[in-house]
C-alpha positions as CSV (number, residue, x, y, z in Angstrom):
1,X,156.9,145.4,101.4
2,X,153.4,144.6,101.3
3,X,151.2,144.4,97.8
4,X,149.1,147.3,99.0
5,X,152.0,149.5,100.6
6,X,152.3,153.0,99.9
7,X,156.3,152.5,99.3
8,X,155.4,149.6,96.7
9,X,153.8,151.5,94.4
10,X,156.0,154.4,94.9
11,X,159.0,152.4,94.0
12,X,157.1,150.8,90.9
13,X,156.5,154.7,89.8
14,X,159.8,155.4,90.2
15,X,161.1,152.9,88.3
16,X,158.5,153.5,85.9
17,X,159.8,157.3,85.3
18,X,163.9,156.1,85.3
19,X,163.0,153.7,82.7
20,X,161.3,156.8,80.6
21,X,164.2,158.8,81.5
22,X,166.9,156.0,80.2
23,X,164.5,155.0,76.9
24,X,165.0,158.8,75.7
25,X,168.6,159.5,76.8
26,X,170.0,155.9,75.4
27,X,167.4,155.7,72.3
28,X,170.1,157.9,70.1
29,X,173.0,155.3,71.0
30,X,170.9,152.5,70.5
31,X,169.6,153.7,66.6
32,X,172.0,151.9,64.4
33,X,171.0,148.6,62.8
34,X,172.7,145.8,64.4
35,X,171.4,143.2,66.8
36,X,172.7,144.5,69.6
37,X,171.1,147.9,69.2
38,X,167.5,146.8,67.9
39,X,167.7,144.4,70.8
40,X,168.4,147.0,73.5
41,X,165.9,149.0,72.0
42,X,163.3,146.2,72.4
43,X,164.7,145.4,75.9
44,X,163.9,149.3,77.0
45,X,160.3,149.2,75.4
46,X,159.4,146.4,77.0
47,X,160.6,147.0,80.5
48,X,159.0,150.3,80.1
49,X,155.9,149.4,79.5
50,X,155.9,146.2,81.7
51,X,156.4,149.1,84.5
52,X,154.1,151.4,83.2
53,X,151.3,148.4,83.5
54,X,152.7,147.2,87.0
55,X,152.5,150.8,88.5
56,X,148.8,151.3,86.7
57,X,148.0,147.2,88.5
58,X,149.3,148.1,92.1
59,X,147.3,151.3,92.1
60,X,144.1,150.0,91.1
61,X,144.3,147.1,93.4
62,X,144.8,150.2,95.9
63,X,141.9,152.0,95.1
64,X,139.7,148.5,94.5
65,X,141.3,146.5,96.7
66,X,140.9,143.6,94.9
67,X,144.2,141.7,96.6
68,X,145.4,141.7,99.7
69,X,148.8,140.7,99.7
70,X,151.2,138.9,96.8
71,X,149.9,135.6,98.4
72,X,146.4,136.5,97.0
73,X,147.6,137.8,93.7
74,X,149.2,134.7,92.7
75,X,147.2,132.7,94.1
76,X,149.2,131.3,97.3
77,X,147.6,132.7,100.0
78,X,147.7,130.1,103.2
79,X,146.4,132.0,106.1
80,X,142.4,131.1,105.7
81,X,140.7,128.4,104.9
82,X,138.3,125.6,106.2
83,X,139.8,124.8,109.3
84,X,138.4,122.4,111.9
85,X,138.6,124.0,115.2
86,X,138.0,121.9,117.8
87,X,137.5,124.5,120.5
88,X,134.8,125.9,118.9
89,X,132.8,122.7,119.4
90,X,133.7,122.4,123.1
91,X,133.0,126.0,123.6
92,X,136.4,126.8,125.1
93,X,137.6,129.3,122.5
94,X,134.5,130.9,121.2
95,X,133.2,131.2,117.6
96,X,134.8,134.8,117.6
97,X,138.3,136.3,119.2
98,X,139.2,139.8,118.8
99,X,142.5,140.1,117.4
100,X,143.0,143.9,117.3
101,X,140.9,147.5,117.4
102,X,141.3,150.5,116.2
103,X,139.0,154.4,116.5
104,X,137.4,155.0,113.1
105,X,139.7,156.8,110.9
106,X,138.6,160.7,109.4
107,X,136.4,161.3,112.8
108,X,137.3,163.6,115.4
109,X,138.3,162.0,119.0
110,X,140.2,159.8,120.9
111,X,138.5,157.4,122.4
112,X,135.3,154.6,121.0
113,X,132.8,156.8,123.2
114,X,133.1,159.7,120.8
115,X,134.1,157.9,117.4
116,X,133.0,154.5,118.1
117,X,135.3,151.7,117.1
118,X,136.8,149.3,114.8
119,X,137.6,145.5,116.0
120,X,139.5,142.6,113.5
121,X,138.5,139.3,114.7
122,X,138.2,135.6,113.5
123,X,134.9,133.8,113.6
124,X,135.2,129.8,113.4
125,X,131.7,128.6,112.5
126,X,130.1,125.9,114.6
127,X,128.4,123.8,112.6
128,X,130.2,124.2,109.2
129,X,133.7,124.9,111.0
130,X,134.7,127.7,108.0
131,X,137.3,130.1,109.3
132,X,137.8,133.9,108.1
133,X,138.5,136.9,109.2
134,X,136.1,140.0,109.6
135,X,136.0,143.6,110.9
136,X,133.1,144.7,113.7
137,X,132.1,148.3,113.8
138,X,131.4,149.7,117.1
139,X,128.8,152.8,116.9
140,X,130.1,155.5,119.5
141,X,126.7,154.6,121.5
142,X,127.8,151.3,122.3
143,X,130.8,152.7,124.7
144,X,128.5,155.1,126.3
145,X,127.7,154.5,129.4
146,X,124.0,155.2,129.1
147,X,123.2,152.7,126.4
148,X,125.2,150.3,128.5
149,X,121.8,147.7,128.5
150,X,120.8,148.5,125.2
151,X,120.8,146.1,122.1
152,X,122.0,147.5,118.4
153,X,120.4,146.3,115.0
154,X,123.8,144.8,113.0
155,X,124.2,144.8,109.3
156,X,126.6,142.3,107.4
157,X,128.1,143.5,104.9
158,X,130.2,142.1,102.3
159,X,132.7,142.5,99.9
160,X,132.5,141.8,95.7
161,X,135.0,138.4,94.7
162,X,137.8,138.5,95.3
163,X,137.8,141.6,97.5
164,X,139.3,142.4,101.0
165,X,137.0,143.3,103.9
166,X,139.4,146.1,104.9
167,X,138.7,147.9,101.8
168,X,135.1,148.2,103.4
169,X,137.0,149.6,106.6
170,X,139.5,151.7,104.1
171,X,138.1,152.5,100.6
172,X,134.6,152.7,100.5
173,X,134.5,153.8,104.3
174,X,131.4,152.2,105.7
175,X,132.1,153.1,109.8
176,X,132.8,156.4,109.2
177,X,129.7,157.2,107.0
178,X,127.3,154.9,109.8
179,X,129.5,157.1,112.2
180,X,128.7,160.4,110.7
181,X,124.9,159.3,109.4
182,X,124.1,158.4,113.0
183,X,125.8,161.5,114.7
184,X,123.3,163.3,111.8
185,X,120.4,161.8,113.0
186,X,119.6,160.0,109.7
187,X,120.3,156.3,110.9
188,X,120.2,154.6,114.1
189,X,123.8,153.7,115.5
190,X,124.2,150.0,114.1
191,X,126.9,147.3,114.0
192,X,128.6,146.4,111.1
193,X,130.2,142.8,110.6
194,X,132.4,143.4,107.4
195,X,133.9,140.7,105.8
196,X,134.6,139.1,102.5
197,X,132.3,136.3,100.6
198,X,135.2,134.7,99.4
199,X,135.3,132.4,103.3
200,X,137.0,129.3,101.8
201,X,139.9,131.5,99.2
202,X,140.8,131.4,96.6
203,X,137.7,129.6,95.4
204,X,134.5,132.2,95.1
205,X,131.6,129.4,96.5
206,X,129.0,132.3,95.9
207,X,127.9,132.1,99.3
208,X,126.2,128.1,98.1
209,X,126.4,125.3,100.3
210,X,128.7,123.2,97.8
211,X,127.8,119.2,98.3
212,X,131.4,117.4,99.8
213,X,132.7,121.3,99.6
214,X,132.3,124.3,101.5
215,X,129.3,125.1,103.4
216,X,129.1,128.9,102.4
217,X,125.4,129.7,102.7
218,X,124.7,128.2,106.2
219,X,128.0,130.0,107.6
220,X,126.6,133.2,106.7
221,X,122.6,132.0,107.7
222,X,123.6,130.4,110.8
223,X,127.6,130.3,112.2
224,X,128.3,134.0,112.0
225,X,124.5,135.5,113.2
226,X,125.7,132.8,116.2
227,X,129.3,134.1,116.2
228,X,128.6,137.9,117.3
229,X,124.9,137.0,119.0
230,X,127.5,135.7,121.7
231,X,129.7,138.9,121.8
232,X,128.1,141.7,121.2
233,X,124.7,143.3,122.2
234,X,122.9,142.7,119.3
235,X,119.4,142.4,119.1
236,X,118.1,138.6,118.5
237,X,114.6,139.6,116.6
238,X,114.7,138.4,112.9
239,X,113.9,142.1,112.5
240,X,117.4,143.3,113.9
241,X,119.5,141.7,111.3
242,X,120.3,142.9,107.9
243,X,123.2,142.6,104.9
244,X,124.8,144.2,102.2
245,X,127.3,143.9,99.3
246,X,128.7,144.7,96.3
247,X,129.2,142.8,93.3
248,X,129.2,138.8,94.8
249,X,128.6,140.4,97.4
250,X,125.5,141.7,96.3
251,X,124.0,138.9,95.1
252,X,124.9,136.9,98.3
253,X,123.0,139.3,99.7
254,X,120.1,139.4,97.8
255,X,119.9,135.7,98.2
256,X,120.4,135.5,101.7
257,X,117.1,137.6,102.9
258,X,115.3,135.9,100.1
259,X,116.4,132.2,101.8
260,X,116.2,133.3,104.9
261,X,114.1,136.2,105.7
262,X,113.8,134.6,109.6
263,X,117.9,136.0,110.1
264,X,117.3,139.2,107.8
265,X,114.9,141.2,107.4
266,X,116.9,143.2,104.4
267,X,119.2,143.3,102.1
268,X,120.8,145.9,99.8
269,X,122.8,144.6,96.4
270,X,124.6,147.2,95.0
271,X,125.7,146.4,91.4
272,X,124.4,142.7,92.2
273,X,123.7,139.9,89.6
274,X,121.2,137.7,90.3
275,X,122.3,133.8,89.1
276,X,125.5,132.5,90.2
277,X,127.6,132.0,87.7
278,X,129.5,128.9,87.1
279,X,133.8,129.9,86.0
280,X,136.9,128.9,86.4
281,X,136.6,130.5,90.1
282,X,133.7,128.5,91.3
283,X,134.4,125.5,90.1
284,X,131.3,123.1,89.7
285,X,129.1,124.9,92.4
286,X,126.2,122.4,92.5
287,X,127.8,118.7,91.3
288,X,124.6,117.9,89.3
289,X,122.0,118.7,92.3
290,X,119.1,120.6,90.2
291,X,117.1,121.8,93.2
292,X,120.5,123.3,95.0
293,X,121.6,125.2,91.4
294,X,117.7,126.5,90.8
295,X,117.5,128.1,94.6
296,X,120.8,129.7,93.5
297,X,118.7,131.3,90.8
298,X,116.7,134.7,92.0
299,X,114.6,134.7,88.9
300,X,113.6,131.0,89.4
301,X,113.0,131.6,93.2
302,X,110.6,134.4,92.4
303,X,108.7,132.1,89.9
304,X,108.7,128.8,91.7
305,X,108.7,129.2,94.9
306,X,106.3,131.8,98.0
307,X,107.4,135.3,98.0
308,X,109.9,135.8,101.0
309,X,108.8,138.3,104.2
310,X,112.1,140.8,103.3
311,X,112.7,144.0,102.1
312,X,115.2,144.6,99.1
313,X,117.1,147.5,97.6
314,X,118.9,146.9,94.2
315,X,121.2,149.5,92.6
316,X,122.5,149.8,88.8
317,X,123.3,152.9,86.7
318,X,121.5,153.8,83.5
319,X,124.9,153.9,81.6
320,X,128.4,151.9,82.4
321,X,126.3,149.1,84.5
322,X,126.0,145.7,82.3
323,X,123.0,145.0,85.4
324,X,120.5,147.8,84.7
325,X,118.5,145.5,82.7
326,X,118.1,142.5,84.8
327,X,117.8,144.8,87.9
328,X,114.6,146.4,86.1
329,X,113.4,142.6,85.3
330,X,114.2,141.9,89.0
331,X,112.2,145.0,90.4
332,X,109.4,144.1,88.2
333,X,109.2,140.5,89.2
334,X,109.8,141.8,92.7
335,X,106.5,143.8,92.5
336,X,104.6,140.8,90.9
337,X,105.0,138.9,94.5
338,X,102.5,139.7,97.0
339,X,105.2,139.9,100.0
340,X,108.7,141.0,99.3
341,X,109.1,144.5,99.3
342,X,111.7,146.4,96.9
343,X,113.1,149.6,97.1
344,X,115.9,150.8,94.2
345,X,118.7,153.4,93.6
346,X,119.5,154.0,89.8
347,X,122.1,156.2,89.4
348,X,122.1,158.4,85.5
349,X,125.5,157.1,85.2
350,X,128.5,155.0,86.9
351,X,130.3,152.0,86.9
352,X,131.1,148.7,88.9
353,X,133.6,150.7,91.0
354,X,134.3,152.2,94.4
355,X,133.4,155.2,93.5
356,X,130.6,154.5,92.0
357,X,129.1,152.4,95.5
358,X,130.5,155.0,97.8
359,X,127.9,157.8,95.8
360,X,125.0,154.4,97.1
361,X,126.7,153.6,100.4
362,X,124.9,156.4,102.4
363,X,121.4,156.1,101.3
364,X,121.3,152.3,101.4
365,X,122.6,152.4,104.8
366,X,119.9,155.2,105.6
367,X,117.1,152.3,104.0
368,X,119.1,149.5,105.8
369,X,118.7,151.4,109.5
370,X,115.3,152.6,108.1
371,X,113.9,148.5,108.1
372,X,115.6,147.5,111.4
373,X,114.8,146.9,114.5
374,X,117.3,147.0,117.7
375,X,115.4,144.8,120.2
């Protein structure tokens, strides 16, 4: 059974309760004071609570999704990677495969045309050869046969570290609000490329081209735009191509449109920081190269270097974000530039949860459409 199955956490709740159950029926047997008894009683606490905090793990990593699998819990997870594909370079393969689709969950129909559709696939990039996984959202539109020759503005959108990228499909339910937006009339039908930051696990790169390491940043500037420009009817103006995230994700984000505002021309951080942080996950991000750590920087970029042609939404919450003051700072140096535009949601109160980005998930997606083009 998987780390995020139903039946796992069910069983660890069970356990959890017949634990309970034997603490209070054996505690009277176990109350005299030998070593036997005080180390039964011991024995029952602590398998108890061990339980207790399992059960309480495995159903926040449901409702976050902050593993995938036991693999990616402790640390052993062997499926991605930087691979080098050697069809990619002779074109034989592709830089993307469909592996599987689905119809968008909680919407009424049967088939893409009315509810659009949901496609796993692995992108190999081209020049930097990284391998991952991603989801594609299909707007209903893109089935029908009267937009048959038209091209759709696509949004990237990205998990925090470590994340998965089906808890975009599954927990904070990004097709199904684009479905239901569009089907409102309050965004144009768009793709959505979904997929984690995290491309070279378990190390968080922090979407930075790492001398001798991963090449993070130009994967997501270059290799994927390339990847689903040559599968899907997407519209190849700078103008059609925008991204989102939460958390890491966020600031790859961010950082992204401000370093290349020619592949997107916006970018929405929800809960985002704004310098990447060097930790035990990253490792040394920059090997001594000055230039490469101060372009990591947002606040230095802003300072040093010309204000980017991009449009920016940053999101924090008045109380329970540790952001809310560096995202005023950012706004305000934001506004000091004589080019990038920035746009903000600050919420009275929230946290750096799901819930908290599925209350910003509709309005920045309304902005996002609002700042895109589909030609």
């Amino acid at each position: 059974m998987g780390l995020t199955s139903n039946k796992v956490l069910a069983l660890a709740v069970m356990l959890a309760a017949v634990l309970f159950i034997a603490t209070v029926w054996l505690w009277p047997r176990l109350a005299r004071q030998n070593w036997r008894a005080v180390t039964g009683r011991v024995g029952l606490l602590l398998a108890t609570q061990l339980v207790l905090v399992g059960s309480l793990g495995i159903a926040a990593n449901q409702a976050f999704g902050f593993y995938a699998s036991w693999a990616d819990l402790f640390g052993q997870e062997t499926d991605q990677g930087i691979v080098i594909d050697h069809s990619a370079n002779t074109g034989t393969g592709g830089p993307l495969q469909v592996v599987s689709t689905s119809l968008v969950k909680g919407v009424n129909g049967s088939r893409p045309q009315a509810t659009g559709q949901i496609q796993k696939v692995d992108i190999v990039g081209r020049k930097t050869h990284i391998a991952t996984p991603a989801y594609v959202y299909l707007p209903p539109e893109y089935f029908q046969p009267q937009y048959r020759t038209r091209t759709f503005p696509a949004a990237v959108v990205l998990t925090g570290y470590p994340g998965t990228a089906q808890a975009l499909v599954d927990k904070l339910h990004y097709p199904r609000t684009a479905q239901e937006l569009a089907k409102d009339g309050r965004m144009q039908p768009m793709i959505l490329v979904m997929l984690r930051p995290t491309v070279a696990p378990p190390r968080d790169t922090e979407c930075v081209d790492i001398p001798g390491g991963p090449q993070s940043e130009t994967f997501f500037a270059k290799d994927l735009p390339e990847a689903v420009l040559a599968h899907y009817r997407v519209g190849k103006r700078p103008g059609s191509w925008g991204v989102v995230g939460d958390s890491t994700g966020g600031y790859c984000a961010l950082k992204l449109a401000m370093h290349h505002p020619g592949v997107y021309a916006a970018a929405a951080g929800l809960s985002p920081y704004y310098k990447a942080p060097i930790d035990p996950t990253t490792g040394d991000l920059f090997h001594g190269d000055t230039n490469l750590q101060n372009r990591a920087d947002l606040w230095w970029l802003l300072k040093h270097q010309p204000a980017p042609d991009t449009s920016l939404l940053v999101t924090s919450s008045k109380i329970g974000e540790h952001n809310y003051k560096d995202t005023l700072k950012f706004i305000g140096d934001v506004q000091a530039t004589n080019l990038t535009r920035i746009s903000s949601i600050i919420l009275d109160s929230g946290g750096h949860n799901f819930n908290t980005w599925r209350r910003e998930i509709p309005p920045t997606l309304q902005w996002l459409s609002g700042r895109l083009s589909d030609r």
